[in-house]
NUPAKOL-273154 format. One record per atom (N, C-alpha, C): residue in three letters; x, y, z. Coordinates in pm, whole numbers, padded with zeros to 5 digits, always signed. Last residue first. Layout:
ALAXYZ;...
This chain:
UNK-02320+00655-01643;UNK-02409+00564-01563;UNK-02329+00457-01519;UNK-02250+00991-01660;UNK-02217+00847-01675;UNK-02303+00764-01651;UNK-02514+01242-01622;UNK-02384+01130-01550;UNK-02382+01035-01612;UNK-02674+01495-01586;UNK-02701+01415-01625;UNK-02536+01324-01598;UNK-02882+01660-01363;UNK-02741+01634-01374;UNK-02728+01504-01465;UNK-03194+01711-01278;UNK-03129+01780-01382;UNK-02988+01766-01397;UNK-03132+01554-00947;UNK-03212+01566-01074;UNK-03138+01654-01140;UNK-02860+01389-00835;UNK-02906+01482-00804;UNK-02981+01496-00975;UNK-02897+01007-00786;UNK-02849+01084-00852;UNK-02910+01255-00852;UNK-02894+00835-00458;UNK-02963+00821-00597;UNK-02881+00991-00639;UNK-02649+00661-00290;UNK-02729+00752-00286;UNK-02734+00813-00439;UNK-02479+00428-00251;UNK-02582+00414-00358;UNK-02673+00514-00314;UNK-02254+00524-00089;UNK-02225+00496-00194;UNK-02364+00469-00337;UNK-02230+00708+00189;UNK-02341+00692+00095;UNK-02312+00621-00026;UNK-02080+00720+00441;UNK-02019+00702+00307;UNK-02149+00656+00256;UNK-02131+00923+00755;UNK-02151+00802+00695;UNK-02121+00806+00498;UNK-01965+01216+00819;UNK-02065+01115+00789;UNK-02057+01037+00727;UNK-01743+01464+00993;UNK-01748+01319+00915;UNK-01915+01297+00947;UNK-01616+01708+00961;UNK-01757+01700+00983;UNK-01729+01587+00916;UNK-01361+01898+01209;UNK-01402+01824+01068;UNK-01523+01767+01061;UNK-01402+02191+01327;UNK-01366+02079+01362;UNK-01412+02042+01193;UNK-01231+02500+01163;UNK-01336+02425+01184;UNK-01283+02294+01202;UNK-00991+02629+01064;UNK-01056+02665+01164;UNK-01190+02594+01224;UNK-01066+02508+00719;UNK-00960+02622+00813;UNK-01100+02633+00929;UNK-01224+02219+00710;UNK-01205+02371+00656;UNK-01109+02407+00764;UNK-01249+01882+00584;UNK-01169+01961+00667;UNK-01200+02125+00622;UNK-01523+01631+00567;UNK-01501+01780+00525;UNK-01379+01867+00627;UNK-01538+01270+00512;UNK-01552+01397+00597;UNK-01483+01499+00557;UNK-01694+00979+00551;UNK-01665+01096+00422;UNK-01665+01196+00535;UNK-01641+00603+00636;UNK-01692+00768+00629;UNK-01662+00865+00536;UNK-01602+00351+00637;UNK-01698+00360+00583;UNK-01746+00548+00572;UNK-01408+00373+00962;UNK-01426+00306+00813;UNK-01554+00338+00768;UNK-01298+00690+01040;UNK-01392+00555+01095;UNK-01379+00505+00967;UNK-00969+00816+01133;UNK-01043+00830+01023;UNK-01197+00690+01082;UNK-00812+00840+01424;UNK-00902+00705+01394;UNK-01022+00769+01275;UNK-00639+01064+01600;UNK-00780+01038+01599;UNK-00758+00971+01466;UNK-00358+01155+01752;UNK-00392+01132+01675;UNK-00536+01049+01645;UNK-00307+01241+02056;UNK-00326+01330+01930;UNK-00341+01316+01800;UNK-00407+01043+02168;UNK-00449+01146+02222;UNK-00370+01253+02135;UNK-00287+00847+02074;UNK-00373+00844+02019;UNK-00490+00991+02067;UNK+00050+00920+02007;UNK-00022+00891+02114;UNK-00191+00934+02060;UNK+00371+00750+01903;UNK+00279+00847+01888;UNK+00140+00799+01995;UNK+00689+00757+01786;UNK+00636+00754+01934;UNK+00500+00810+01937;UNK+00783+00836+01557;UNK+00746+00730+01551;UNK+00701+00646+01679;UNK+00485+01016+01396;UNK+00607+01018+01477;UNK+00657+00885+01513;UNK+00322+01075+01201;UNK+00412+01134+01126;UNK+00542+01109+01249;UNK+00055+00775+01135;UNK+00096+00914+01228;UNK+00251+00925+01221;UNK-00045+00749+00808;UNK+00062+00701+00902;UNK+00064+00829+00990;UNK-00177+00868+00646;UNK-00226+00727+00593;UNK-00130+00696+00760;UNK-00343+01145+00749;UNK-00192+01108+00718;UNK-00282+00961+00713;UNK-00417+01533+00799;UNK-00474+01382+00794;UNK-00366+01268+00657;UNK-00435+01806+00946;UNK-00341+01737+00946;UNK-00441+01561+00900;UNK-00476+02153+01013;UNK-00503+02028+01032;UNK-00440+01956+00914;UNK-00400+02419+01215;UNK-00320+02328+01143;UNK-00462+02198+01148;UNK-00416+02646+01392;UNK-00541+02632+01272;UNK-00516+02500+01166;UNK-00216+02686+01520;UNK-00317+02633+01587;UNK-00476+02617+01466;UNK+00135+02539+01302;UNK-00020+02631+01383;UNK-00118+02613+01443;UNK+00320+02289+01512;UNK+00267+02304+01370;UNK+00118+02428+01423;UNK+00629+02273+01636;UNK+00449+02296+01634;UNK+00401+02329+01563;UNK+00867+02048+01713;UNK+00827+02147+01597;UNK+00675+02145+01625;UNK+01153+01959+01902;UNK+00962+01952+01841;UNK+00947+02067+01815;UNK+01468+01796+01823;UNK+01357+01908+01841;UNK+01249+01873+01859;UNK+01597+01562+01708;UNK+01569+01566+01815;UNK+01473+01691+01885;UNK+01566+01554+01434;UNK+01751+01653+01499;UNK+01677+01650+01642;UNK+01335+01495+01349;UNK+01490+01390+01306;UNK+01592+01443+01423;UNK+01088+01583+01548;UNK+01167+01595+01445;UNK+01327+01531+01424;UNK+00795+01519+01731;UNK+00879+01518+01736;UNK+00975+01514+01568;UNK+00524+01797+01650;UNK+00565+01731+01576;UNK+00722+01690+01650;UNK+00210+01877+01822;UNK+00395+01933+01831;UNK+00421+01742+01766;UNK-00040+02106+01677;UNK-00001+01976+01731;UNK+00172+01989+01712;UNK-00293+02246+01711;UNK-00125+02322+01770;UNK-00075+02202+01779;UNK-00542+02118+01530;UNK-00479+02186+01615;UNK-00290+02235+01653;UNK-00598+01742+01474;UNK-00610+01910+01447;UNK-00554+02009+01527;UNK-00532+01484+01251;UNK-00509+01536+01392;UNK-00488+01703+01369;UNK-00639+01170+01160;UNK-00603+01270+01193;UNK-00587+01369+01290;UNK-00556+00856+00998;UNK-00534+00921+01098;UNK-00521+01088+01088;UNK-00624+00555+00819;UNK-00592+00706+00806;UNK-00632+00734+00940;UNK-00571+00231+00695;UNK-00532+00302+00801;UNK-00591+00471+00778;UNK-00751+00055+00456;UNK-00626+00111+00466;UNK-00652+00220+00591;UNK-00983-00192+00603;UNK-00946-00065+00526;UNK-00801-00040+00522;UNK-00979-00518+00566;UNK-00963-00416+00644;UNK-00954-00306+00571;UNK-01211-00804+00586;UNK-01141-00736+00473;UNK-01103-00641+00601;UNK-01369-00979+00672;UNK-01268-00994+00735;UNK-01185-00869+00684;UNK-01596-00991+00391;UNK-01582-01016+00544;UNK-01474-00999+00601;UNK-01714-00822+00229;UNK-01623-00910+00162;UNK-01553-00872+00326;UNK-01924-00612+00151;UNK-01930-00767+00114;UNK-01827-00858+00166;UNK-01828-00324+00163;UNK-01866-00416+00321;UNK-01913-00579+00252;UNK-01497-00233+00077;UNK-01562-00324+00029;UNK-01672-00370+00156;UNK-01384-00017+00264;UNK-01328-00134+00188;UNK-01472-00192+00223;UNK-01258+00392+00313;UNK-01346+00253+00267;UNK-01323+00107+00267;UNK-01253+00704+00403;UNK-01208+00550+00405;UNK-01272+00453+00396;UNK-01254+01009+00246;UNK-01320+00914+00299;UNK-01206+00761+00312;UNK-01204+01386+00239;UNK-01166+01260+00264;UNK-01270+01163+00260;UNK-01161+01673+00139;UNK-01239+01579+00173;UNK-01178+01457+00144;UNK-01030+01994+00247;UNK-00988+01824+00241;UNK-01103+01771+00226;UNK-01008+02335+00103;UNK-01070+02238+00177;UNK-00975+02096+00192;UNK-00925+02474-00086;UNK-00944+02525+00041;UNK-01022+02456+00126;UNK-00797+02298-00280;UNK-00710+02462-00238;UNK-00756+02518-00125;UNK-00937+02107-00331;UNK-00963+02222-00404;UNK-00842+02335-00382;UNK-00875+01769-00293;UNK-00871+01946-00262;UNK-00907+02031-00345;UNK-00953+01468-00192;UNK-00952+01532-00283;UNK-00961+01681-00277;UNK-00780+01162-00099;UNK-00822+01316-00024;UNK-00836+01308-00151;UNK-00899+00824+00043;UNK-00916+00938-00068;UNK-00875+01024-00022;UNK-00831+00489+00092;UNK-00839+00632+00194;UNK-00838+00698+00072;UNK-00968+00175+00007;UNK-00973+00318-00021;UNK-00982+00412+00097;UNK-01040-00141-00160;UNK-00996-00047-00023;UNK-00972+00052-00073;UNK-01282-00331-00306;UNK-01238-00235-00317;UNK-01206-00162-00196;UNK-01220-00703-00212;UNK-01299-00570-00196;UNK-01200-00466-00284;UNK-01280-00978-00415;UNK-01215-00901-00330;UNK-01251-00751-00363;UNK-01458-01098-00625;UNK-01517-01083-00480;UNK-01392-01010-00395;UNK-01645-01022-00919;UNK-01514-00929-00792;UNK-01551-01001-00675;UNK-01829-00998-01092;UNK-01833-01070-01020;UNK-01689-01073-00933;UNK-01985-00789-01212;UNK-01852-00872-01307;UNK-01775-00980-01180;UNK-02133-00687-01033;UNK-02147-00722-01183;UNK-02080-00806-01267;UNK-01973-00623-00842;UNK-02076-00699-00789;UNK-02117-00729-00989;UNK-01779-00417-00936;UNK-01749-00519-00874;UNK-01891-00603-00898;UNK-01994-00193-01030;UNK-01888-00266-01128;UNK-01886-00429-01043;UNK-02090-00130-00780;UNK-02163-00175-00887;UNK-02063-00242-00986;UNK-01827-00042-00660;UNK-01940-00118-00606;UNK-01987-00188-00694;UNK-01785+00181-00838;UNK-01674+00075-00875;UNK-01747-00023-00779;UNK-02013+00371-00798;UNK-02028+00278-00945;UNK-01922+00175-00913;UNK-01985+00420-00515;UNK-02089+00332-00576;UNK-02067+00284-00726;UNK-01726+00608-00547;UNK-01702+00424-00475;UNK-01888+00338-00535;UNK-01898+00785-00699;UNK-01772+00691-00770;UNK-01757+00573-00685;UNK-02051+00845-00470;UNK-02087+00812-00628;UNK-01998+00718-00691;UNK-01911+00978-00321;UNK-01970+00904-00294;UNK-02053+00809-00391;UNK-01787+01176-00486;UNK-01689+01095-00402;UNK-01756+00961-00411;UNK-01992+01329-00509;UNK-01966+01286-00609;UNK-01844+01161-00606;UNK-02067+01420-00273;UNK-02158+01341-00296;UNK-02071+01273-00415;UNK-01835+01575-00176;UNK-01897+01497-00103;UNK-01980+01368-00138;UNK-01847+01771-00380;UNK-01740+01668-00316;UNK-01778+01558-00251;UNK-02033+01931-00610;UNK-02045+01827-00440;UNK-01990+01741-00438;UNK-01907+02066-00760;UNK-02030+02143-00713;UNK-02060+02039-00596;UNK-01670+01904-00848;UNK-01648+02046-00855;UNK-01776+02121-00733;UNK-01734+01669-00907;UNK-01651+01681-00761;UNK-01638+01845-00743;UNK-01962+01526-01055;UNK-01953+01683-01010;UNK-01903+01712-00853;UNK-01875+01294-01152;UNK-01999+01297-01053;UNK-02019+01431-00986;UNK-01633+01334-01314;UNK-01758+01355-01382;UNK-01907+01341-01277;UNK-01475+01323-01110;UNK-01484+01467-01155;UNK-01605+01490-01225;UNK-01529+01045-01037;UNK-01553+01167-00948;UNK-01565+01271-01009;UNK-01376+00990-01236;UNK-01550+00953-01233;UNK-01579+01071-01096;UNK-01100+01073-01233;UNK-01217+01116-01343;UNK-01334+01055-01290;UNK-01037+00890-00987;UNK-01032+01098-00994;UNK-01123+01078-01100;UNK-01037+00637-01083;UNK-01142+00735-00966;UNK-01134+00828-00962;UNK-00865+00663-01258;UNK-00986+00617-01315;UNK-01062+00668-01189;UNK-00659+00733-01114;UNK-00650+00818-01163;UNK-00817+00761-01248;UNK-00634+00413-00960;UNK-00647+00579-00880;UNK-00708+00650-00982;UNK-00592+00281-01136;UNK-00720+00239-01087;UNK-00702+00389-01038;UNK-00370+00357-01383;UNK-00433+00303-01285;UNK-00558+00340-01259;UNK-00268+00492-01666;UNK-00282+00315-01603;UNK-00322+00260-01521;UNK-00216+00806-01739;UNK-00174+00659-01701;UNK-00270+00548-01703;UNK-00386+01010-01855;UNK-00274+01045-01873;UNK-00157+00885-01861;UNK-00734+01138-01934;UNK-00625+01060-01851;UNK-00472+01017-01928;UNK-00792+01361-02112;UNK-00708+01400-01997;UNK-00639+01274-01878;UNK-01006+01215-02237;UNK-00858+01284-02280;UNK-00774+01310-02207;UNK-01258+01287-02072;UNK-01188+01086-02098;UNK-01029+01155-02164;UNK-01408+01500-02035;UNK-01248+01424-01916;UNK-01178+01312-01963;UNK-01600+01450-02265;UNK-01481+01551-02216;UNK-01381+01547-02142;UNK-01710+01204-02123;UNK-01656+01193-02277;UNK-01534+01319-02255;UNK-01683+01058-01797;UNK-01722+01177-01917;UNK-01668+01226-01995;UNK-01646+00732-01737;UNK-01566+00929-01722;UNK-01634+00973-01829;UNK-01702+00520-01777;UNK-01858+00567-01750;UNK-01785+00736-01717;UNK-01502+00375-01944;UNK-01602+00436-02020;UNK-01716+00503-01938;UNK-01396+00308-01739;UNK-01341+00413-01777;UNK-01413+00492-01903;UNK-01538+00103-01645;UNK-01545+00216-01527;UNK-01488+00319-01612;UNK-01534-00117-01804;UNK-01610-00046-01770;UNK-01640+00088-01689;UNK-01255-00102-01863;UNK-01338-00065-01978;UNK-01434-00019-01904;UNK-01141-00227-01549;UNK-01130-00108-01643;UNK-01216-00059-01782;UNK-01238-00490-01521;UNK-01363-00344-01449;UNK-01317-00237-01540;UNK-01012-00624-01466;UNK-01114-00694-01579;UNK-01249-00593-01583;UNK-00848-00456-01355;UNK-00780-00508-01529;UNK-00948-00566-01569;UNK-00905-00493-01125;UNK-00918-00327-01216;UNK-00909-00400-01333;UNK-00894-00678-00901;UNK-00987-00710-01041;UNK-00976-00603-01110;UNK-00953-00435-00651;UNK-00935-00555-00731;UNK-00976-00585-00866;UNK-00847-00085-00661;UNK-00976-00195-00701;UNK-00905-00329-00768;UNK-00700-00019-00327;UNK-00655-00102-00476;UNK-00806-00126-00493;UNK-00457+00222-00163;UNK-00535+00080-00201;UNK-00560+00045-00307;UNK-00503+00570-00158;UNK-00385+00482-00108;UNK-00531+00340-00100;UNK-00468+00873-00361;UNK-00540+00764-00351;UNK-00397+00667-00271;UNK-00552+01195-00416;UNK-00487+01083-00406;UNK-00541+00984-00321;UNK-00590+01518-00596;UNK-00669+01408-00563;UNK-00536+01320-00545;UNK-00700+01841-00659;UNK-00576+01789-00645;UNK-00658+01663-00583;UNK-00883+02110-00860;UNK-00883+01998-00791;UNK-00760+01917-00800;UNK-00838+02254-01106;UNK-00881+02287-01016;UNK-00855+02211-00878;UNK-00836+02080-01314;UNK-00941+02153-01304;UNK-00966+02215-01153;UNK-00621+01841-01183;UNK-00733+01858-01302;UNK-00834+01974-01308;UNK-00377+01572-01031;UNK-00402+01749-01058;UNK-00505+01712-01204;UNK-00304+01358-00854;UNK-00341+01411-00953;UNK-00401+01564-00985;UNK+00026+01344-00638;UNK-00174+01354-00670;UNK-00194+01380-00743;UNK+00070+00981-00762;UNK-00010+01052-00734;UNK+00067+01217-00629;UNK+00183+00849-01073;UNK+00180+00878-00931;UNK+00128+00977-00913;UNK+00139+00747-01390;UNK+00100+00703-01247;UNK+00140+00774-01122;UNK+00276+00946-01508;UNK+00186+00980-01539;UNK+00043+00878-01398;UNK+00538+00801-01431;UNK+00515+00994-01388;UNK+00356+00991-01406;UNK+00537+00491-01386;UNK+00540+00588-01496;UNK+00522+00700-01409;UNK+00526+00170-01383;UNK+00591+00308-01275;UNK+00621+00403-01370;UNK+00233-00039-01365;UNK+00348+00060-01450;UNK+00388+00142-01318;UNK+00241-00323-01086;UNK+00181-00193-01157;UNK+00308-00135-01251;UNK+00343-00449-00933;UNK+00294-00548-01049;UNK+00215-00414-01152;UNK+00327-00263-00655;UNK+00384-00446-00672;UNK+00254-00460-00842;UNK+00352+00039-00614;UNK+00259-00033-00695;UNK+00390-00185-00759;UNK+00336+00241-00391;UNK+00371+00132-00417;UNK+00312+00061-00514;UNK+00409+00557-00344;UNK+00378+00519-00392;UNK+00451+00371-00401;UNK+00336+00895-00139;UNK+00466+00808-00179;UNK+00395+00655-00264;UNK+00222+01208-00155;UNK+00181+01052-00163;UNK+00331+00968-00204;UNK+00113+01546-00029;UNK+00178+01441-00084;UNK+00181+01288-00111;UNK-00091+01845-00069;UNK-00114+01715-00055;UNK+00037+01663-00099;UNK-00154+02174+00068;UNK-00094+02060-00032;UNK-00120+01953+00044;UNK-00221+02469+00144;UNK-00291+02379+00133;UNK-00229+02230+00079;UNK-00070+02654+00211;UNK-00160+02670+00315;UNK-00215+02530+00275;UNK+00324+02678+00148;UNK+00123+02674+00112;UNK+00042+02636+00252;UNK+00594+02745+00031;UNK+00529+02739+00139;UNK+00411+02737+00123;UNK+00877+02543-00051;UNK+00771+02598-00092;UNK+00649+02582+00055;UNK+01126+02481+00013;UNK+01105+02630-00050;UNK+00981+02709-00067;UNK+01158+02265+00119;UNK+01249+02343+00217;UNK+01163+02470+00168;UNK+01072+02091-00050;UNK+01005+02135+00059;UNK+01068+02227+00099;UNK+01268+02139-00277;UNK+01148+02213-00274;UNK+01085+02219-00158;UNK+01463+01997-00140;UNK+01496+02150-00170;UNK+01340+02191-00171;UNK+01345+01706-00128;UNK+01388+01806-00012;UNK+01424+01964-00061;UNK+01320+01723-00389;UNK+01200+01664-00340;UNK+01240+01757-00216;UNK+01576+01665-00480;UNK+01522+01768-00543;UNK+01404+01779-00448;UNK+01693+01431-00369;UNK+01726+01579-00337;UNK+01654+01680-00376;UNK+01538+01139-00308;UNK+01554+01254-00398;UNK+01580+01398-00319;UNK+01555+00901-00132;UNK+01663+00936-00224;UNK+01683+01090-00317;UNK+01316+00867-00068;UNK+01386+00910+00034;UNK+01570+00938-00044;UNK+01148+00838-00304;UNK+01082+01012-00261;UNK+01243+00984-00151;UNK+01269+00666-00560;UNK+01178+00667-00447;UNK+01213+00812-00393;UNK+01129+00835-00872;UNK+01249+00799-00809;UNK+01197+00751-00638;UNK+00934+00967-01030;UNK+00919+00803-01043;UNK+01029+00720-00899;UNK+00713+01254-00972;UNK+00872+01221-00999;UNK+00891+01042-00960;UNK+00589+01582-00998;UNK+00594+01389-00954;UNK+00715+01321-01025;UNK+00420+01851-00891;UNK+00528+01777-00890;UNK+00576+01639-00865;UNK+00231+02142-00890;UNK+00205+01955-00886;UNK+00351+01916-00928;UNK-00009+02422-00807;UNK+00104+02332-00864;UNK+00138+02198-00796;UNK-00313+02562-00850;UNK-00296+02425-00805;UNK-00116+02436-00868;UNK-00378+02927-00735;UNK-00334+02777-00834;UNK-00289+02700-00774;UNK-00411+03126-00624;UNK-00516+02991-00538;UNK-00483+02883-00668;UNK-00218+03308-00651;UNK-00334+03322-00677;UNK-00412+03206-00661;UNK+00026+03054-00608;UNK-00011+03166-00619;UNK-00110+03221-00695;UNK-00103+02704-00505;UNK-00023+02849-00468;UNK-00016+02982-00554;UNK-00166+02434-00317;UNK-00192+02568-00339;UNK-00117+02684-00345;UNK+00034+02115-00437;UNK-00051+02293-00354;UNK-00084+02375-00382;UNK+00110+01773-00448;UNK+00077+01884-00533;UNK+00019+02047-00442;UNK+00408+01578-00477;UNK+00304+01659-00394;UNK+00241+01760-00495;UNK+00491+01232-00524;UNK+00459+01373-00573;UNK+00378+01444-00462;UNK+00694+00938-00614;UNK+00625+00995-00524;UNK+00562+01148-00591;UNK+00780+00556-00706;UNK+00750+00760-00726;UNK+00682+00746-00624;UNK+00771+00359-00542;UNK+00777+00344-00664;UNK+00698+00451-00719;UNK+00856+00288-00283;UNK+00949+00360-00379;UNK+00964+00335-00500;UNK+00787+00246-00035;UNK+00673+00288-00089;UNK+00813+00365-00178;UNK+00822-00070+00177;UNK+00864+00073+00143;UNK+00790+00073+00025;UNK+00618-00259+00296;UNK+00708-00164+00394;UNK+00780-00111+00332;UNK+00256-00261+00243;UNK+00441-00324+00174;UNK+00519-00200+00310;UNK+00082-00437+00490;UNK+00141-00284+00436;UNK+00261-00332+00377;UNK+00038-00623+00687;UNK-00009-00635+00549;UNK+00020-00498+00497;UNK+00216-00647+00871;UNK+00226-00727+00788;UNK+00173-00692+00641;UNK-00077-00632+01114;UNK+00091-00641+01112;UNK+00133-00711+01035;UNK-00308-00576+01093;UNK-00266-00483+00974;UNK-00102-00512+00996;UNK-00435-00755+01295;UNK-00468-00744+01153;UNK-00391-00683+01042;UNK-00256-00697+01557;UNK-00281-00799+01441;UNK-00289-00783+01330;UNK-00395-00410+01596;UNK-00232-00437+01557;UNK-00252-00552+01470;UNK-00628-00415+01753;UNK-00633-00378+01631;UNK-00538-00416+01539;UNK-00636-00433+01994;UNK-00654-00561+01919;UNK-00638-00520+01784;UNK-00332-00306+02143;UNK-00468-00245+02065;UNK-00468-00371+02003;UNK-00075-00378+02221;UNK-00202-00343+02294;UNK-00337-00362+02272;UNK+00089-00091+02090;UNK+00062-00199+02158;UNK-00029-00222+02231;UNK-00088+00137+01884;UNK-00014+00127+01998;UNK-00002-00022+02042;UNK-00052+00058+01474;UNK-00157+00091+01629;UNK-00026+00073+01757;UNK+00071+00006+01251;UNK-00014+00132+01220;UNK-00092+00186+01391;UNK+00438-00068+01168;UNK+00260-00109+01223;UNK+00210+00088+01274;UNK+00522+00132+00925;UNK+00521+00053+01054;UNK+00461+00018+01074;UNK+00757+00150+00596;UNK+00601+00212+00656;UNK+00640+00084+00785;UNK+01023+00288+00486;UNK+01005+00215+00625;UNK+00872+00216+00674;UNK+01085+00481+00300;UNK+01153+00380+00353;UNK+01109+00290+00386;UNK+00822+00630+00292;UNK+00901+00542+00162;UNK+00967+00466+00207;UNK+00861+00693+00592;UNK+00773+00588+00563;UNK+00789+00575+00441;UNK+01042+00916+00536;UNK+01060+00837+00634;UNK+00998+00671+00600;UNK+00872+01039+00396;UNK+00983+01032+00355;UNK+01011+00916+00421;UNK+00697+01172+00600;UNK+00622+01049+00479;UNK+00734+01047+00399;UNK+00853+01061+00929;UNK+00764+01141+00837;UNK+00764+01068+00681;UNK+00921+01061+01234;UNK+00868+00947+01059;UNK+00776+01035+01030;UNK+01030+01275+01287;UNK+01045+01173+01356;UNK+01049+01040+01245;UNK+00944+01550+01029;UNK+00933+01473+01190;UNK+01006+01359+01162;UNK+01083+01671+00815;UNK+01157+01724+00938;UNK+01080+01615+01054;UNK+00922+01641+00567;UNK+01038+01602+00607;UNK+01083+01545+00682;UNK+00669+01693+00580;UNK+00696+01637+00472;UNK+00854+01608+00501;UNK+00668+01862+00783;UNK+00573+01788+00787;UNK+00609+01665+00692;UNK+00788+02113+00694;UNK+00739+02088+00830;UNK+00719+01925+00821;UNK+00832+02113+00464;UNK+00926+02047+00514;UNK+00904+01990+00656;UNK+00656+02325+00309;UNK+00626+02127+00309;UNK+00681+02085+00441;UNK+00634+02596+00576;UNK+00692+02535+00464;UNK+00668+02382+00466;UNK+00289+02716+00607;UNK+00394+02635+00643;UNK+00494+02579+00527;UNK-00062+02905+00617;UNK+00035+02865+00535;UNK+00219+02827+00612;UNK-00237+02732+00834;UNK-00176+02841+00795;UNK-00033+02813+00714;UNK-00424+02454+00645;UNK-00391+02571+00768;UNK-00339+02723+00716;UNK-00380+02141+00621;UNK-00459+02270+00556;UNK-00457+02330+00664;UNK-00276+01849+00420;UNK-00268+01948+00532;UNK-00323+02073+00457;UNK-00213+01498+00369;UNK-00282+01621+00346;UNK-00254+01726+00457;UNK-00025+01238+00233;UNK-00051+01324+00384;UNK-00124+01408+00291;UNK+00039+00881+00192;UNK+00012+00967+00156;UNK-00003+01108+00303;UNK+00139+00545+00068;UNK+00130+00623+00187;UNK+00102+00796+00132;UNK+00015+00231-00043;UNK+00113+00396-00019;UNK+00095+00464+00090;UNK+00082-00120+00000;UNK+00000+00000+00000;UNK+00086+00125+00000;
């Protein structure tokens, strides 16, 4: 699996975050960990099942001048690249996303790694639609004729950014999110998939996060991919032994908590099956993941 981070606040250099902690998502290209405190029945399940390095590209994409999206991806693993550290060091935003990337049996192309950039909107993805190879035609014919040009690679990720975009990620994030896991639902169950579709999402605009975490509820025992977040003045331990505080308007949502001593009293448990809204200055508003909620009238959609 990959690994990925979002953040939205006051504007911070990457490095905060993208570098400088303890384990940070550099860190984890290397070396992803178990995901829970000792202890927690939870550990089991997920000890093991994470590839443990993520070095097949990486990219971040942010908000930046005049509320443009810029995007940077690169095939090399993310803990080897110099270039990757200069820019954090340089670039400062209020809003970006990064993702380190594993793909066992996948292309490793630029045009595969994530986040994707389109109109506005920055998107990434950590898991897998099973079965994509035998769903792809179908799911990639239901992107809207106009977006169908603009895909660029080979994966399952970048086939969920376009159906989303065409479920009007622009006018309801929320819902259109919720849409897309329903058609690759519907796909699956049609063509007869029985391993699940897993899924942590962000998708940005520049002034928001929406998120959700998913996997498959058919398909028993299955686990989601991990996400964790955490809001507020939170103090980041850092490589050179420091702590670093990140603003009090800082929020923060990571496939991996960013330390490698971490305490659940600052890091909060994405729920499985949810969709939730980060803004500046506001708690986050999770609800339940609607996947077969019916279609808004006068919008016409893929099917």
């Amino acid at each position: 699996m990959c690994r990925w981070l979002a953040y939205l606040g006051s504007a911070i250099p990457l490095e905060d975050v993208l570098v400088r902690p303890d384990h940070s998502l550099i860190d984890q290209s290397l070396l992803a960990r178990d995901l829970y405190l000792p202890g927690d029945p939870r550990a089991s399940q997920f000890r093991g099942s994470a590839f443990p390095t993520n070095g097949d590209g990486f990219g971040i994409a942010w908000r930046g001048r005049a509320g443009t999206l810029g995007q940077y991806r690169q095939i090399d693993p993310a803990w080897g690249s110099r270039n990757l550290r200069h820019l954090a060091a340089q670039i400062e935003s209020g809003c970006f996303l990064a993702h380190v990337r594993a793909a066992p049996g996948g292309t490793i192309a630029e045009q595969n790694c994530h986040p994707f950039v389109h109109d506005g909107w920055m998107f990434q993805h950590n898991g897998e639609i099973h079965g994509f190879s035998s769903l792809k035609r179908e799911l990639t014919f239901a992107v809207d004729a106009e977006l169908y040009p603009s895909i660029l690679g080979n994966s399952d990720s970048e086939v969920c950014f376009y159906l989303a975009l065409s479920y009007g990620l622009r006018e309801d994030p929320v819902a259109a999110l919720s849409r897309m896991v329903g058609r690759v639902e519907r796909a699956r169950r049609k063509n007869g998939v029985a391993e699940p579709f897993r899924a942590t999402i962000c998708a940005s605009d520049g002034s928001r996060l929406v998120v959700l975490r998913w996997v498959s509820p058919d398909a028993p025992g299955a686990a989601a991919p991990t996400l964790f977040h955490s809001a507020g003045a939170t103090i980041l331990r850092t490589v050179d032994g420091t702590e670093d505080r990140l603003p009090a308007d800082a929020q923060l949502v990571v496939s991996e908590p960013l330390e490698l001593h971490w305490s659940s009293r600052t890091w909060a448990e994405v729920p499985v099956g949810a969709i939730g809204v980060f803004r500046r200055g506001e708690a986050p508003e999770f609800t339940a993941l609607e996947p077969d909620a019916p279609q808004p009238r006068g919008r016409p959609v893929p099917a």
